[in-house]
C-alpha positions in Angstrom: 0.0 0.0 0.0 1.0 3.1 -0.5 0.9 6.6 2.0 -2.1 7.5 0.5 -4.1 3.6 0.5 -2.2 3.8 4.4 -4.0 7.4 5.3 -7.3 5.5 4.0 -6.5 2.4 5.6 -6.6 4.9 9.0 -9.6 6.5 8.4 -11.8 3.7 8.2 -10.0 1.7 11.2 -10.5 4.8 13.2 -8.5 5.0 16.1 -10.5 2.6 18.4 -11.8 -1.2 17.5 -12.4 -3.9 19.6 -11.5 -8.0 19.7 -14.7 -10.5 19.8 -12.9 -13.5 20.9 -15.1 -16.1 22.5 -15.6 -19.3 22.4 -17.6 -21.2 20.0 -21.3 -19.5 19.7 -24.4 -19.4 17.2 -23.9 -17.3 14.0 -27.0 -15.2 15.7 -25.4 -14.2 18.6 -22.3 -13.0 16.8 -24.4 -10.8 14.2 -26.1 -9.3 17.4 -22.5 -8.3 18.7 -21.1 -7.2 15.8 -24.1 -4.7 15.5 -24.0 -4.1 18.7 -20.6 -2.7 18.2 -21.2 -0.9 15.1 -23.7 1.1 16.4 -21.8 2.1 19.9 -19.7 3.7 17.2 -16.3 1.5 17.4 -14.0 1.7 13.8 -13.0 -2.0 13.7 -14.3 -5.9 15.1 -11.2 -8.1 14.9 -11.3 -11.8 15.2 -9.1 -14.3 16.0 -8.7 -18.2 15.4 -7.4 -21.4 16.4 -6.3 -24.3 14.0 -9.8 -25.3 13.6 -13.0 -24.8 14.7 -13.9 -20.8 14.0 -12.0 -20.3 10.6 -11.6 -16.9 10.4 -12.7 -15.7 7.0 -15.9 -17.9 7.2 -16.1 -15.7 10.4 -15.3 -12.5 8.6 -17.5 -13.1 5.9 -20.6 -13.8 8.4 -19.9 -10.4 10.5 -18.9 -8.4 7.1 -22.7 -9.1 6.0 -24.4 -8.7 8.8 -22.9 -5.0 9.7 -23.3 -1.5 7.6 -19.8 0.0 7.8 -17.4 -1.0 10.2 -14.3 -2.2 8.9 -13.5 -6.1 9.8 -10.1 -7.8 10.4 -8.8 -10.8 11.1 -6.7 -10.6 14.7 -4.9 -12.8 13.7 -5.3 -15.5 10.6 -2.7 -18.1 11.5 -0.5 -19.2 8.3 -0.8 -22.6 9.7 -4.0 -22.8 8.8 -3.9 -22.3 5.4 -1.3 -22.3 2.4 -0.5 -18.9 1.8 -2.4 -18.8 -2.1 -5.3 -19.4 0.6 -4.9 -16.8 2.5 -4.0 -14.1 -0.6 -7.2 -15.5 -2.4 -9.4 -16.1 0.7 -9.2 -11.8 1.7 -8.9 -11.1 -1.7 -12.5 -11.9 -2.2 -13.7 -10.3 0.8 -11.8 -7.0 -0.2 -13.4 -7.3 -3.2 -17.0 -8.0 -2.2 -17.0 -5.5 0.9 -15.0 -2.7 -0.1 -12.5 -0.5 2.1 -13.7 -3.1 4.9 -11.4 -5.5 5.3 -7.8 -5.7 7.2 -5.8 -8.7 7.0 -3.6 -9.7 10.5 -1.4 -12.6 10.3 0.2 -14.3 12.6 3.1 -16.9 13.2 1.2 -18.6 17.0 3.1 -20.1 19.3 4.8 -23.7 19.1 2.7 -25.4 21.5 -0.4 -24.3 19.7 1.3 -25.3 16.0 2.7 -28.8 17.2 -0.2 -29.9 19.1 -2.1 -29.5 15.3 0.6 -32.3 14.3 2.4 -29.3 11.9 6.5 -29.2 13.2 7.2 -25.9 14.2 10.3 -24.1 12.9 12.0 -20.0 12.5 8.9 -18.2 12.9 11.0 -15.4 11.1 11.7 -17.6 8.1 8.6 -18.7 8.3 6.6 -15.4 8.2 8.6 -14.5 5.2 8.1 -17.3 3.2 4.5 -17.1 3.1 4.2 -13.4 2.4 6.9 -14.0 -0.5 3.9 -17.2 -1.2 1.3 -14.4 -1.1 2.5 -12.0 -3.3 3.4 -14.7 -5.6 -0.1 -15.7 -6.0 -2.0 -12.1 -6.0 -2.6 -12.1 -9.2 -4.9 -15.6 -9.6 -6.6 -13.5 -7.0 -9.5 -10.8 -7.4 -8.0 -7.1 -7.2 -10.2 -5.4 -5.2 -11.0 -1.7 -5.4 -9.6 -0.6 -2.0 -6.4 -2.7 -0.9 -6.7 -4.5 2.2 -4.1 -3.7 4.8 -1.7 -6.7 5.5 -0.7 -6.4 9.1 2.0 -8.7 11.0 1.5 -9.9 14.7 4.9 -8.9 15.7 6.1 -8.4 18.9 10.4 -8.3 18.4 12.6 -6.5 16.3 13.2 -9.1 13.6 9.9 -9.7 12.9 8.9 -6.0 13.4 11.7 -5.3 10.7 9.5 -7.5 8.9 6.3 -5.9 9.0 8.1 -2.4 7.9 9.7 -3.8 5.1 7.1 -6.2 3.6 3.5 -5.5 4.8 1.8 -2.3 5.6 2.6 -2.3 9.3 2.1 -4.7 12.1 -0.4 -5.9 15.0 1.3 -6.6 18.6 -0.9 -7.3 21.6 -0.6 -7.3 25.5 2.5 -5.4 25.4 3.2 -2.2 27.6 3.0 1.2 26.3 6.8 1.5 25.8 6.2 -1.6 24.1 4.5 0.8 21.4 6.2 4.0 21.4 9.6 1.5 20.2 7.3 0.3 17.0 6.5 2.9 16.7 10.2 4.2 16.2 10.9 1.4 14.2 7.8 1.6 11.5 8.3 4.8 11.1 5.2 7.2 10.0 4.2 5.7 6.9 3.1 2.4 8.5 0.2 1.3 10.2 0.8 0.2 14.3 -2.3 -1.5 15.5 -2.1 -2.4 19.2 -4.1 -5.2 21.3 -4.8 -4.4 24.4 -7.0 -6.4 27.4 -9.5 -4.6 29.0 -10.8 -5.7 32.6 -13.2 -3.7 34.3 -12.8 -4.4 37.6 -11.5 -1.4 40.5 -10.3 -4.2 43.2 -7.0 -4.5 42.4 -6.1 -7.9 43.8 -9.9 -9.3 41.7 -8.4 -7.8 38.7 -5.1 -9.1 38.8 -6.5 -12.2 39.9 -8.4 -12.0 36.4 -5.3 -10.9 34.4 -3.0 -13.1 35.8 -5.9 -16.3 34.6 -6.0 -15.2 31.4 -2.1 -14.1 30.7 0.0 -15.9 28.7 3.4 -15.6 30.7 3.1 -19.4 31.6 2.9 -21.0 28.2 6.1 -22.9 27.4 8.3 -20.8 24.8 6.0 -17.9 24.9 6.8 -15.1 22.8 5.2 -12.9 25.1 7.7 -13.7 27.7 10.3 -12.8 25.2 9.4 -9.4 24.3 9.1 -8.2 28.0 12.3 -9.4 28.4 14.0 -7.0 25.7 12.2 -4.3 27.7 13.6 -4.7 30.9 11.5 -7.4 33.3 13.0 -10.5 35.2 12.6 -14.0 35.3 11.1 -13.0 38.9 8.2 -10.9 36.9 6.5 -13.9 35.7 6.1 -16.2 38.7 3.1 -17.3 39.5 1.2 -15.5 36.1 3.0 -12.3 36.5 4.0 -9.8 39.1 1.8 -6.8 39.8 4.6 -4.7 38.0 3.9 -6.8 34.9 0.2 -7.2 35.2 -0.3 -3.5 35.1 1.7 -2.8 32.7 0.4 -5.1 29.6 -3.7 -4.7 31.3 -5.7 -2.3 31.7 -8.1 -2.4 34.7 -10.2 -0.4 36.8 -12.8 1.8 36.3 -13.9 3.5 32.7 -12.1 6.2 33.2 -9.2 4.6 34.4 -9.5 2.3 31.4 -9.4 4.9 29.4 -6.6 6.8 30.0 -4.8 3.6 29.6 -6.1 3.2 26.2 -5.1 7.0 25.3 -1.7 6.2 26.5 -0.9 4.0 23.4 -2.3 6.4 20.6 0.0 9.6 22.1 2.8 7.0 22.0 2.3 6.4 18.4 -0.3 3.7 17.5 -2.8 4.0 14.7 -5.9 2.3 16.8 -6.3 0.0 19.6 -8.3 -3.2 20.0 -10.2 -3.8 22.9 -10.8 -7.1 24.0 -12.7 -8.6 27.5 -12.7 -11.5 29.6 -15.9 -11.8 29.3 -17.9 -15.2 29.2 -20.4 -15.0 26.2 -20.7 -12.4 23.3 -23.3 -10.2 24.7 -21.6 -9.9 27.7 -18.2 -8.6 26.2 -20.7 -6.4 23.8 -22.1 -4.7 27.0 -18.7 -3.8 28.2 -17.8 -2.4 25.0 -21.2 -0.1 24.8 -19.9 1.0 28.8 -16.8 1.9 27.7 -17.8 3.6 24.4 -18.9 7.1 26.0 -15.5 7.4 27.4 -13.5 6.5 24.6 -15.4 7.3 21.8 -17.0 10.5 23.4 -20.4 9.0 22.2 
């Protein structure tokens, strides 16, 4: 893309979106979310997937025609799941279909997610950039759609951060501090897109919220890259006992009141990202979609 598809690409994400990742649930309950969120006045609904189960551009395809105008991306689409021609074709057609409403995350996972699919997990680096050398490759068996998608890369360390700047249109990290984001945002540069993840609990006891954070966290999964990044920016070994230290918990969630929530969300876009995905702990869809129509007066000033 280039600065002026990347300006576009901005508009239409706005600067707020939020994350609708639960688990399995009737196509009519996530149609009522997304709506739901759409009409609060949220930019973006981004959806995740496992190896299996809720494939995400079936899933993208169901909450693309159910919604008006809100842009729809995928938070991430794990190349494991499909050969890259796949994946090129696959948002290709939704570009095409639904224009200037699609953004394309991809992601690498983690090893324990890609062995226990029976794939053998090796250089996520090398890996990344042979499938988007695969993708671009096979664009043109592919519709062109009137308004390019953005490709984003889940990126949380230099190297595959150097990636994203160089050979997509910016990158998608998640649960990461806001220094975490003011150094992408160093390395993109201006001309790239920097769309941040960040959890949401609303919860004002501090040792409930924490209790909540530390539950969902992934600072205990074997060869986490997670634990890697917050390394390179400065925590110990000691911070991730136990699910994570307080010092680390309140640094990669953002809890407490709306207000408080808020401010936390601000801090990413004044240190240099594009928009923010919210997502909630939350046990159903209309539960997390409540939270999302609290928080909206705060964030979106509706």
């Amino acid at each position: 893309m280039g600065s002026d598809a990347v300006l576009e690409a901005r508009r239409r994400l706005g600067r707020i979106g939020v994350g609708l990742t639960t688990p399995i649930a009737p196509a009519d309950e996530w149609r009522q979310a997304a709506r739901q969120v759409e009409d609060a006045g949220y930019g973006a609904i981004w959806v995740n997937e496992a190896i299996g189960g809720r494939e995400v551009f079936t899933q993208l395809g169901v909450l693309l025609a159910a919604t008006e105008r809100i842009t729809l991306g995928s938070g991430i689409a794990n190349l494991w799941a499909r050969h890259p021609a796949a994946m090129q074709g696959a948002a290709s057609v939704l570009a095409d279909a639904y224009p200037g409403r699609l953004a394309l995350g991809i992601g690498v996972s983690m090893s324990a997610i890609v062995e226990q699919s029976g794939q053998t997990w090796g250089s996520p680096l090398t890996r990344m950039r042979e499938y988007l050398e695969g993708m671009d490759a096979s664009a043109q068996a592919a519709p062109t759609p009137d308004v390019p998608f953005p490709r984003l890369l889940a990126a949380l360390g230099p190297k595959m951060q150097g990636l994203a700047r160089d050979h997509a249109d910016g990158m998608l990290p998640a649960l990461m501090p806001v220094e975490h984001t003011r150094k992408a945002r160093e390395l993109l540069g201006p001309d790239k897109l920097l769309v941040v993840g960040q959890p949401v609990i609303l919860e004002t006891d501090p040792d409930k919220a924490r209790g909540i954070a530390r539950q969902a966290g992934p600072f205990t999964i074997p060869g986490s890259p997670y634990v890697r990044a917050l390394r390179n920016l400065g925590f110990s070994e000691a911070d991730f006992d136990g699910g994570g230290s307080d010092a680390i918990i309140d640094a990669c969630f953002n809890w407490g009141d709306e207000a408080a929530v808020a401010k936390g969300i601000t801090a990413h876009l004044d240190a240099g990202a594009d928009h923010v995905c919210l997502w909630v702990f939350q046990p159903d869809l209309a539960s997390s979609a409540e939270q999302f129509e609290r928080l909206a007066p705060f964030l979106l000033g509706t």
